[in-house]
C-alpha positions in Angstrom: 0.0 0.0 0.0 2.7 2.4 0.4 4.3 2.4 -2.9 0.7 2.6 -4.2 0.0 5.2 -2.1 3.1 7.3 -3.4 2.7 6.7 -6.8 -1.7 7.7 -6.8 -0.4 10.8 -5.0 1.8 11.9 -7.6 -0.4 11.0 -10.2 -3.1 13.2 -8.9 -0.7 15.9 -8.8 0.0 15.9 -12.0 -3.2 15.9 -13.1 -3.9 19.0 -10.7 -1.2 20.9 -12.0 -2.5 20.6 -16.1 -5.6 21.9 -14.4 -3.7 24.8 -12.5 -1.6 25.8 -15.7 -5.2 26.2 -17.5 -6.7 28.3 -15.1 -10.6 27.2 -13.8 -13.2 28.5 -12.1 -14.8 28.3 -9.1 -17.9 27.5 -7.2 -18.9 27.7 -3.6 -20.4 25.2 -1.7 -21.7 26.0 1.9 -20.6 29.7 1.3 -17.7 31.7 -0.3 -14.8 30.5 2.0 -15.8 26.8 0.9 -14.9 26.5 -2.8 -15.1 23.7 -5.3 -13.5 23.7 -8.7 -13.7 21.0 -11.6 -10.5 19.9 -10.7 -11.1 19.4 -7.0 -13.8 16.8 -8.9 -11.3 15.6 -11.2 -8.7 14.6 -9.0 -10.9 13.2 -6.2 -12.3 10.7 -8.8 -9.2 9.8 -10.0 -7.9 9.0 -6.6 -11.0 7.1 -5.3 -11.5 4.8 -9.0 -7.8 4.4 -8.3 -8.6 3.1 -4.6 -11.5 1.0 -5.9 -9.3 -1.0 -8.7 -6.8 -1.9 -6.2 -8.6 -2.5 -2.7 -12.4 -2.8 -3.3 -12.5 -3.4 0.0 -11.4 -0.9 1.5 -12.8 2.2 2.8 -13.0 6.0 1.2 -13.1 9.4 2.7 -12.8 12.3 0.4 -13.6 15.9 0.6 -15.8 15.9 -2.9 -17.3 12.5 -2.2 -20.7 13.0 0.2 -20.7 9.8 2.1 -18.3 7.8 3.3 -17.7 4.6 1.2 -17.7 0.9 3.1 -17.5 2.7 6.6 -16.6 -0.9 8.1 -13.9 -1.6 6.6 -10.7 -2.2 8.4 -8.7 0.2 5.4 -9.9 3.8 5.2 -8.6 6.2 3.0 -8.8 9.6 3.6 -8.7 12.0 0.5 -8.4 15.7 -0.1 -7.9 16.1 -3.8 -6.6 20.0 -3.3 -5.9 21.4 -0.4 -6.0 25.0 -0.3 -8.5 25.6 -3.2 -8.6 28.7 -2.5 -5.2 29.7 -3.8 -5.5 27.1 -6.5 -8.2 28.8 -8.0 -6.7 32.3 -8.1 -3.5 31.0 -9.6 -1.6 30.8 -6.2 1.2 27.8 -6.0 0.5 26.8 -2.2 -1.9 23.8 -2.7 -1.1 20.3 -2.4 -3.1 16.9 -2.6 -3.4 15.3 0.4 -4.3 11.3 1.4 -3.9 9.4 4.4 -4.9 5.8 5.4 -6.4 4.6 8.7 -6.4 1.4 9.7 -9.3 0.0 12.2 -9.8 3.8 12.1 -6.2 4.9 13.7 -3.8 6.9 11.4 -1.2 4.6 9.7 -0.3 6.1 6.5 0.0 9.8 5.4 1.2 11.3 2.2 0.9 15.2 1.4 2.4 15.9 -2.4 3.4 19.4 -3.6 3.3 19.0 -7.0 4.3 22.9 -7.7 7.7 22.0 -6.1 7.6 17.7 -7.0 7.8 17.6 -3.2 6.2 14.3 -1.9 6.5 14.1 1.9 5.6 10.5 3.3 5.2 8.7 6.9 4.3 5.3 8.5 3.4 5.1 11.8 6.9 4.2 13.8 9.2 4.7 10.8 9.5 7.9 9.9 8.9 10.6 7.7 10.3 11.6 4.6 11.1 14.2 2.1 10.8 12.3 -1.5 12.7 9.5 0.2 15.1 11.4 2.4 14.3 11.3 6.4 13.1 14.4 7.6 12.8 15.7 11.4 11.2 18.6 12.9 13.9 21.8 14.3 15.5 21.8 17.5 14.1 25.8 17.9 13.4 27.3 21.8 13.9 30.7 21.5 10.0 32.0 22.0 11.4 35.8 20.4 13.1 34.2 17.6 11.1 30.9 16.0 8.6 30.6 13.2 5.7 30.0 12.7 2.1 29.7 10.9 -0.7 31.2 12.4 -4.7 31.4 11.8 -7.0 32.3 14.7 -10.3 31.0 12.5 -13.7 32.5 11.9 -17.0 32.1 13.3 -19.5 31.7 10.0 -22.9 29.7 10.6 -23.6 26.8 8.7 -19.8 26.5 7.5 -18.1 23.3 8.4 -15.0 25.4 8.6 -16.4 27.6 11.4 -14.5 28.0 14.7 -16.8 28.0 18.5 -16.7 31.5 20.1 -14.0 29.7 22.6 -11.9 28.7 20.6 -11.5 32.0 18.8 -11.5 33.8 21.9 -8.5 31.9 23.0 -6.2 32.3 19.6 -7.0 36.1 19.9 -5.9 35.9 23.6 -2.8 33.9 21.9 -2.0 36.2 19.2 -2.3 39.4 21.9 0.2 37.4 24.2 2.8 36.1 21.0 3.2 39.8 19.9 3.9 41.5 23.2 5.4 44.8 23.2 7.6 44.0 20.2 5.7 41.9 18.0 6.6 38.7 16.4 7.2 37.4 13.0 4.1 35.5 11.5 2.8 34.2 8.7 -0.2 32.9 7.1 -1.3 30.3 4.2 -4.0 28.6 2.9 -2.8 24.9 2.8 -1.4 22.1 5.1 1.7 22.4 3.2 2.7 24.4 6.8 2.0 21.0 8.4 5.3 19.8 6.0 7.4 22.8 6.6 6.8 21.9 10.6 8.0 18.4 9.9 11.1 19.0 8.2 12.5 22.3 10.3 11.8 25.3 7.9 9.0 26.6 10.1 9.2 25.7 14.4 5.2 25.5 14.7 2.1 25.8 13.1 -1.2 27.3 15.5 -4.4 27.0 13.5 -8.1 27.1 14.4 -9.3 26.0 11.1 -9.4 23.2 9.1 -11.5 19.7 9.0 -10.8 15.8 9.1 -9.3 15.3 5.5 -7.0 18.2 6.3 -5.7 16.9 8.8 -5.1 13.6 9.2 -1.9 13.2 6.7 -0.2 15.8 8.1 -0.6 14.7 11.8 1.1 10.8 10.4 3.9 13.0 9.0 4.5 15.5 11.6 4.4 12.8 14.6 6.7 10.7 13.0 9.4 13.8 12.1 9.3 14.3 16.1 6.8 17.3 16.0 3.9 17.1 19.3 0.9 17.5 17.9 -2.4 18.8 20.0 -5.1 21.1 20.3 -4.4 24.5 22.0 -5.1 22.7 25.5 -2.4 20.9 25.1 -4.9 17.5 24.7 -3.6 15.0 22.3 -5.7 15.7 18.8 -9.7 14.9 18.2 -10.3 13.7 14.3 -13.0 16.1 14.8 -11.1 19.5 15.6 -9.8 21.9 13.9 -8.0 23.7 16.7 -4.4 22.5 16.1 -0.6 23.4 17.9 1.7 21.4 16.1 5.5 22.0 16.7 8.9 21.1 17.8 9.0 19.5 21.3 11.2 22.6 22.6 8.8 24.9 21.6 5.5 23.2 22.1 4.8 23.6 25.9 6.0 27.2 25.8 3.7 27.7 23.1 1.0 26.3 25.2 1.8 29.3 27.7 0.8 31.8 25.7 -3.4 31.1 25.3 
């Protein structure tokens, strides 16, 4: 499954990328933070006749696909054709297909391809993670004034399935107001879990995000765990497949980080 798994990825990137190079347009599902394009479609088909060719039995989970396919299975794959849409759509290179693999509903596989950059990042559970092939391992950063990071305190908007709980954005602005101090910090923003990749192999020291669903998540949390990163909600609880409210960074950084909220 993993040498499947790595070569379906990359074949959906490609495919991605003729569509990105055309241009396409875009449609909104529950409202106009939650778009769709055809090759969103595309791709997720691709991936899930893939899946169904080679493991009939096995289960699928993708962002385009309504309901969950053989729920019982013991093999569930967990698909989101292009993440960050957004910037897809407006002719932005951070995007990235995305599929992970549970197994009796635990995360085993995750794979997270950046086709812009032929960058495919890879993890099993307890052996690694990888950079197309090479290990990979989170930074040793612990300097609170000096590290880097991603940061998106969410948004509250009824009937999205995007949309943060007034707690939880409370607490990142209570975050953000502590991180910049008197003298500010350095921080970023983006629209795709390519952050979650940057995390795992040391170009960024943490990644604080209240946004984001299952599909989103789950490849990125094989591959960061296994590059040494802790991985939690802003509590500092181990991670919920139903939360979007995410600290993910180097172990020298993460319970300092936790501080801060």
């Amino acid at each position: 499954m993993q040498d499947f798994l790595k070569e379906v990825i990359k074949e959906a990137g490609y495919i991605a990328k003729g569509y990105y190079h055309e241009g396409v347009e875009k449609s909104f599902k529950s409202g106009p933070t939650d778009i769709v394009t055809v090759a969103d479609l595309a791709v997720s088909d691709f991936i899930v006749d893939k899946i169904k060719h080679a493991y009939p039995d096995h289960g699928v989970i993708s962002e385009e696909v309504e309901e969950e396919l053989n729920p019982s299975a013991e093999y569930t794959w967990v698909i989101d054709p292009i993440d960050g849409t957004h910037n897809f759509s407006n002719h932005i290179s951070e995007w990235c297909v995305m599929i992970g693999l549970m197994k009796n509903r635990k995360p085993y596989l995750g794979a997270i391809y950046d086709a812009m950059n032929d960058e495919l990042f890879f993890a099993e559970v307890g052996k690694g993670a990888f950079l197309n092939d090479k290990p990979i391992k989170v930074s040793d950063c612990d300097d609170i004034k000096a590290f880097t990071l991603v940061f998106q305190a969410g948004a509250i908007r009824a009937g999205s399935p995007y949309s943060s709980t007034q707690e939880n954005y409370t607490r990142y602005l209570n975050f953000y107001k502590n991180l910049m101090g008197d003298d500010g910090h350095w921080v970023g923003s983006t629209g795709s879990r390519l952050t979650m990749c940057r995390v795992a192999c040391g170009r960024l020291d943490a990644m604080i995000v209240n946004a984001g669903v299952f599909h989103d998540n789950l490849p990125g949390y094989v591959i960061c765990t296994e590059a040494g990163a802790v991985f939690t909600n802003s509590k500092g609880l181990p991670w919920q497949y139903d939360e979007m409210d995410l600290l993910v960074a180097n172990p020298k950084l993460h319970q300092k980080l936790l501080e801060l909220f």
